[in-house]
C-alpha positions as MATLAB code, in Angstrom:
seq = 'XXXXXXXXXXXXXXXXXXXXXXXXXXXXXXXXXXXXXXXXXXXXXXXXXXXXXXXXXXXXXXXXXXXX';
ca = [
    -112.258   -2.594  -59.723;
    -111.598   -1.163  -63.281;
    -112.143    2.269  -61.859;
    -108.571    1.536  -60.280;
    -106.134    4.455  -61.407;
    -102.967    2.331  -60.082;
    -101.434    0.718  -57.484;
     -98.670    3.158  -55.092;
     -96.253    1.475  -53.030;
     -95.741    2.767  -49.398;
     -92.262    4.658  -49.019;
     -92.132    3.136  -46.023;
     -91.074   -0.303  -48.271;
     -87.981    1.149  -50.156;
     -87.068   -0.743  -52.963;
     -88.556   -4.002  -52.224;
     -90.168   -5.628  -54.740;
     -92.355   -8.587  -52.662;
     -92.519   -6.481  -49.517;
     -94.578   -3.483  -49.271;
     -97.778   -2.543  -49.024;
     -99.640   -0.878  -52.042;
    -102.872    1.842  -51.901;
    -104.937    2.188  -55.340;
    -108.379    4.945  -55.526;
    -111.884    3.952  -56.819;
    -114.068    7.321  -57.092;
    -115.574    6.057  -53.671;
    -112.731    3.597  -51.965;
    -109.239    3.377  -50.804;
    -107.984   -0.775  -51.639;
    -105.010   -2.052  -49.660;
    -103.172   -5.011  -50.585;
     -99.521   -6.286  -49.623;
     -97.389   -7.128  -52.597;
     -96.715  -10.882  -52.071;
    -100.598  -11.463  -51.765;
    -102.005   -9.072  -54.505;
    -105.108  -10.775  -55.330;
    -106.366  -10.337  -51.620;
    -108.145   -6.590  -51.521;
    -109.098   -4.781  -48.212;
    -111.885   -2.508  -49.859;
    -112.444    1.015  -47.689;
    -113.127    3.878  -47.679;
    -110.986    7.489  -47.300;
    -112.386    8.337  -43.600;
    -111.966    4.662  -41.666;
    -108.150    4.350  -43.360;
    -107.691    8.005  -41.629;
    -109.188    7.082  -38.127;
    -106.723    3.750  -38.678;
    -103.944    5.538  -39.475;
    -104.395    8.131  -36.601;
    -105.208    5.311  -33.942;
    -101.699    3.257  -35.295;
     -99.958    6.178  -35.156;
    -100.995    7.105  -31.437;
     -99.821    3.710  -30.445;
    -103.311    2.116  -29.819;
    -102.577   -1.229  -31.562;
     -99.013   -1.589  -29.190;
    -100.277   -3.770  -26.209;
    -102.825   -5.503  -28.132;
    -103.353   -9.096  -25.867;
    -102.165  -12.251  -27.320;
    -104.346  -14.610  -28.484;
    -103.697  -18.339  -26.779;
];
């Protein structure tokens, strides 16, 4: 991961500093990581976090079943 250019937070966490979730670029990947857990990495790449993003923002993920 030294290809890492740095770490953005979302806007969507204002100005908290152990809340948010934070993006970084590889040439190839898109990381994801949540602020108060940075050493755990999702590794992906450009196209899946855009089909995620569109199916979240659709409303796909709203009436997921519980799990018992």
């Amino acid at each position: 991961m030294s290809d890492i250019q740095h770490w953005r937070k979302s806007s969507y966490s204002g100005d908290a500093a152990n809340n948010c979730v934070e993006l970084a670029r590889t040439p190839d990947t898109v990381l994801l990581r949540e602020s108060d857990e940075p050493q755990t990495v999702i590794t992906t790449t450009p196209a899946v976090l855009r089909a995620l993003t569109r199916a979240v923002r659709a409303g796909r993920f709203d009436q997921l079943p519980h799990s018992p």
